[in-house]
N, C-alpha and C positions, 0 to 999 in steps of 0.2 A: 466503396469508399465515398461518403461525403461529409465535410463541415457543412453548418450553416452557409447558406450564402448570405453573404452580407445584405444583399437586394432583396433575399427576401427577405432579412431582418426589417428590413428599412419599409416595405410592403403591410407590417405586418401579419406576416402567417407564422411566425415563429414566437408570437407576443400573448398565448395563450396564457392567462394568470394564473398563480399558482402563490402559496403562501410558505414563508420561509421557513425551514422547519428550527431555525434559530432563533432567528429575532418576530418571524411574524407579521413581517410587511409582505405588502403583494408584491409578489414576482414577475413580471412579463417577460422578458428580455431571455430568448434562448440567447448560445453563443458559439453550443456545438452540438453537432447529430450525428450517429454513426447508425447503420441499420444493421439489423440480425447478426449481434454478436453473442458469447456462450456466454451465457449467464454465470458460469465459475470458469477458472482459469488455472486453478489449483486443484483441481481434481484430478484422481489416478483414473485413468481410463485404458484398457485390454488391450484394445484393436484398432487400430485404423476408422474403418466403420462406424464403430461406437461414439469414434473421438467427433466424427465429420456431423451423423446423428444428435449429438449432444442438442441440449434444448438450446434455444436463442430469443433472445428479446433484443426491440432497438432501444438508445441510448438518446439522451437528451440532455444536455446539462443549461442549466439556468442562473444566471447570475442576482444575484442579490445588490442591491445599488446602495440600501439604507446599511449593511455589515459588510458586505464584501464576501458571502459566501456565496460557495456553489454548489450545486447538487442537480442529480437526475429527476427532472421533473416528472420520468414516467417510469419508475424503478417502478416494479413488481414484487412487492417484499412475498409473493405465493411460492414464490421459483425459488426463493433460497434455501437450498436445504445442504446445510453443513454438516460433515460425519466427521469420524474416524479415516473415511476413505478419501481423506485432503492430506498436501506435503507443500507446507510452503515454506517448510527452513531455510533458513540461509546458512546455520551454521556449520555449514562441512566447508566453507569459504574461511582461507585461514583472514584474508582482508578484513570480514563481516566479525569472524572472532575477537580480534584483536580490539577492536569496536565496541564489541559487546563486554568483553573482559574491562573496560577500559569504563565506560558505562555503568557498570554495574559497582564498581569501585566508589566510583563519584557519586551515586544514589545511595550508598551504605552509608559513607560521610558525611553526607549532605542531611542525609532526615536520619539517621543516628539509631539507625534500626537493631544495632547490636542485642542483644537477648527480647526482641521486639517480633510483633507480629506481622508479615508482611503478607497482601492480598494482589494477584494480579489475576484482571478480567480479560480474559484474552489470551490465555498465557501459550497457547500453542499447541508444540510439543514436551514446553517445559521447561528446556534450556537455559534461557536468561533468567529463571526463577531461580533453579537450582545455583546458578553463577553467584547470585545475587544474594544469595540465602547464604552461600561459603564466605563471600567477598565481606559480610556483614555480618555472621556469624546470628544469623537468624531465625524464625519459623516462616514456614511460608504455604500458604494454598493457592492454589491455579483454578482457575473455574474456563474449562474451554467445550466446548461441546466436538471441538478434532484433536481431542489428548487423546495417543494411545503410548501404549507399553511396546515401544521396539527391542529387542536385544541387541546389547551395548551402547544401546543412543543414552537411554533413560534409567539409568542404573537405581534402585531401591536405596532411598536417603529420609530416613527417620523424620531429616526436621521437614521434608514437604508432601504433604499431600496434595491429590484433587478430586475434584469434581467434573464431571465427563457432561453438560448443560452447558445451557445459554445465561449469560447475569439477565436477572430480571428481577422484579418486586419479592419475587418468593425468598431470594436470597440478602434481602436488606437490614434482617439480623445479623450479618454476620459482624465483626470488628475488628479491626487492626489498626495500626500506629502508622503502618503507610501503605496507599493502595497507589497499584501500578497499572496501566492499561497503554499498552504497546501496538501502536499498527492496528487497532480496533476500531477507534471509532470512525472511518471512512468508510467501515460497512455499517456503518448503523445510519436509517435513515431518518429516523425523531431524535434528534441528537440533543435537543435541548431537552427532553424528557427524560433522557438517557442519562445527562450530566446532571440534573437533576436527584432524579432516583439516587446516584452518589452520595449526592448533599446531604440529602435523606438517610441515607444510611451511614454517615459520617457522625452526623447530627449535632450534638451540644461538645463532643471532643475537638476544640477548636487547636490540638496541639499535634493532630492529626499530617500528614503529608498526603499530599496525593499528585502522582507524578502521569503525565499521558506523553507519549510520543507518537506524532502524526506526518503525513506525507503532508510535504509542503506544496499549493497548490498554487504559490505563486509564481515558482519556479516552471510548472509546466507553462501557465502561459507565457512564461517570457519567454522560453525554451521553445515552444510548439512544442511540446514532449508528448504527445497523442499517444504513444506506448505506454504511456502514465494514465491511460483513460481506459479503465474497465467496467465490464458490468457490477462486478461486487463492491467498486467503489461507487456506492452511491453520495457519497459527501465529502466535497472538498474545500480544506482548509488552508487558509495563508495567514502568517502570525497574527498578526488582530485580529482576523474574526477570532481565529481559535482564544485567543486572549477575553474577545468580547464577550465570546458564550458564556467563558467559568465565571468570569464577573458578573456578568446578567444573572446565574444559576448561584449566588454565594459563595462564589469562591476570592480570595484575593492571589491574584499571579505574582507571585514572587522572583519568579525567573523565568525568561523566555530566551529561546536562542536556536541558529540554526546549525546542526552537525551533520556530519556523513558525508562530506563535499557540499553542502547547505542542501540536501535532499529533505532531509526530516525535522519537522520541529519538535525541539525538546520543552516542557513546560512544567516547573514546578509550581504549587497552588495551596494555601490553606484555608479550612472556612474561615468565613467572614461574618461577624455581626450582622453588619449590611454591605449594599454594595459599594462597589470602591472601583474609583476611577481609574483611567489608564496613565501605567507613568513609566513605561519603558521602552522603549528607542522602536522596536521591532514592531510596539500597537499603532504607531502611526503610517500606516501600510494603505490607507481607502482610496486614498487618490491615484496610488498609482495602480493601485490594483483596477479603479476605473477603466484608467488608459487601456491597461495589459486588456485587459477583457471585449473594450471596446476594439482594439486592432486584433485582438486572436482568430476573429473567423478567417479573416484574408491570410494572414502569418500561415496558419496551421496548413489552410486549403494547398498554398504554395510549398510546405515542408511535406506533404506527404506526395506531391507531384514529385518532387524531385527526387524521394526516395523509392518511389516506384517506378521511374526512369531507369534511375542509376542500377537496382536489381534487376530489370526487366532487358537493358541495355548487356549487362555483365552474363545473364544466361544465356542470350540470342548470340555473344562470344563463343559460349561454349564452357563459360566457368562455371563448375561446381560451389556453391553457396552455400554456408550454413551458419546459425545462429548460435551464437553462445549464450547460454542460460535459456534454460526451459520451462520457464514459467509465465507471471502474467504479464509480464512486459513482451516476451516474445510470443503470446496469446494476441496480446491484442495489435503489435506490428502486422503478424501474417492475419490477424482479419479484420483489419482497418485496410488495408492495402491489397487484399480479397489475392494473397500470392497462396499459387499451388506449388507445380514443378519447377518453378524459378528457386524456390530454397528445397534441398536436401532433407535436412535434417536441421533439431534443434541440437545445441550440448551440451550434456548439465554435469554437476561435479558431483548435485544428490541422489548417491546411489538408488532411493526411493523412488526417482521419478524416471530411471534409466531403462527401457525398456516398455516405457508406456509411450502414449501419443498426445499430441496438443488438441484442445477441444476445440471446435471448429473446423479445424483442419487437415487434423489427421496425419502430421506432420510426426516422423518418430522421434525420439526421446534418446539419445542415445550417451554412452560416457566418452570420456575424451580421447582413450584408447583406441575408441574403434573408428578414430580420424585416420589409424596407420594403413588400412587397409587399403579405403578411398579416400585419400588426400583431399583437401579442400582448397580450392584458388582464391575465396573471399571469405572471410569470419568477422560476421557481423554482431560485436559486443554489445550487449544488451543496456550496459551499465557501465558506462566511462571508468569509474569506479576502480571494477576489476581488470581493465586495460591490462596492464603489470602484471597481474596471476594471471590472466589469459594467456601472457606471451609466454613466461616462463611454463608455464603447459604445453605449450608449442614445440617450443626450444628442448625443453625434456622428452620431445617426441620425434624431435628431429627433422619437425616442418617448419615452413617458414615462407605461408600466405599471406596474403597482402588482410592488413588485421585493420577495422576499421567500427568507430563507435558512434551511439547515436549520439 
């Protein structure tokens, strides 16, 4: 486990330059460093063994002074390699559902997609396409390179197709009335080339929509959210940058706003003749996002001391410990925090991922059922979030440990 030290910010050895992959000013200024974490977080992994093997790289994130974004100054784009054999749904979360249904309704009405074509790069497994495609009575294609066909997830629906690939130049013929990209572009690390290539393939249809939703990255630091710091997010966004890229790139932001308990930003956007300034409440973010960035090393160093106490303290008791949600947030808690036999187990509600192990760690995978067996003294939620459907899965199982979130 380590942040940046502030001292040696201040020394600098952490001021190695680097060039923003947004706006293109020089970056010096590290703000956080973690070492030898799994390069995915959402992978299905067999064995124990396999999981602990997994490859690793260290982490770096870099602040941008001139936009306000952040990114991994030493991502490895060689090590990404995304299959079919990824599960990072949410939707067996009836919370996450209801969200999505909700969602999916407001983007039907909002860009008017009714007998329209709809495109989303990123689309997953599917699900919010297919929602959104009902909710709006629409066509739709997914272009994901981890779409696969489960039985009963992804049922055969005439109006969507996909594409089993990565978006890139090959695919810039394609056309639609509104493109969607959900939870994508924080693994993408040329991201203004990225939003770019869109424009491009948008082109002279200025009546177009195009919607992205992104982890909001000013919340982690005001939070210290470090479980919010993975390898495969190589880019992070707080509403004005995110706002400044599509502007920079031709787009005009029409709406920006934060939902999910203000987790995710939502951003609606259409091209632009030229570019066009900022004019809504959420782009004037730089300054404090300075501050946030400039106290995060000290903040975070101190939130992950005390979380490594309070586990470390709670096992040496003799309580059994386990994590709720098994994916990258609880990826990257147990290997930012370098915890083995201090936690159990992780517990996840998708069936896909029950039975496998955490990368890194090695840590199993299990469903919530099989808490009856060995009870748990501490259930550490991953995601404030689902608090509420945690308990009630508790309470429907007839335990009733001490439940605690990050």
């Amino acid at each position: 486990m380590n942040s940046v030290d502030p001292h040696t910010v201040r020394n600098g050895h952490a001021l190695r330059p680097a060039a923003c992959p947004c706006c293109s000013a020089s970056v010096g200024r590290s703000i956080y460093r973690v070492a030898s974490v799994p390069v995915h977080s959402c992978v299905l992994l067999n064995t124990a063994d396999e999981a602990r093997a997994f490859p690793r790289r260290d982490l770096e994130l870099a602040f941008c002074e001139a936009c306000g974004f952040i990114f991994n100054k030493i991502f490895d784009e060689k090590v990404m390699v995304y299959s079919t054999n990824f599960e990072e749904s949410q939707h067996f979360s009836g919370t996450f559902n209801s969200f999505a249904k909700e969602l999916a309704h407001e983007i039907a009405q909002k860009c008017e997609i009714s007998g329209k074509r709809v495109l989303e790069i990123g689309c997953g497994k599917g699900e919010f396409l297919r929602e959104l495609c009902v909710a709006g009575n629409a066509l739709g294609l997914g272009i994901d390179p981890g779409y696969r066909v489960d039985k009963g997830r992804n049922e055969d629906d005439s109006r969507v197709e996909f594409i089993v690939d990565f978006f890139g130049p090959d695919y810039r013929h394609l056309e639609a009335d509104a493109v969607l990209c959900r939870h994508t572009l924080e693994h993408i690390s040329s991201v203004a080339t990225f939003v770019r290539l869109i424009r491009e393939m948008v082109g002279e249809r200025t009546e177009d929509w195009v919607f992205f939703e992104t982890p909001d990255a000013k919340r982690v630091l005001a939070e210290s959210a470090f479980w919010d710091i993975y390898y495969e997010h190589c880019s992070y966004f707080s509403p004005g940058a995110h706002a400044r890229l599509f502007r920079q790139e031709g787009f005009d932001v029409t709406d920006l706003e934060l939902v999910y308990d203000n987790q995710y930003i939502v951003q609606y956007a259409r091209p632009s003749v030229g570019q066009t300034g900022p004019r809504l409440p959420l782009e004037r973010d730089l300054e404090e996002m300075h501050r946030l960035a400039q106290t995060f090393p000290v903040r975070v160093r101190a939130c992950q001391h005390l979380w490594q106490e309070r586990i470390r303290s709670a096992h040496a008791a003799g309580r059994r410990i386990v994590l709720w949600g098994g994916g990258s947030k609880a990826v990257s808690f147990l290997t930012t925090l370098q915890l083995g036999d201090e936690v159990s187990a992780a517990v996840d509600i998708n069936p896909y991922k029950q039975g496998k192990f955490t990368p890194g760690t090695g840590h199993p995978v299990i469903a919530p059922a099989d808490l009856v067996q060995d009870p748990p003294d501490l259930v550490i939620v991953m995601n404030p979030i689902y608090r509420n459907e945690v308990m009630q899965a508790l309470e429907a199982l007839d335990l009733r440990p001490e439940v605690v979130s990050v």
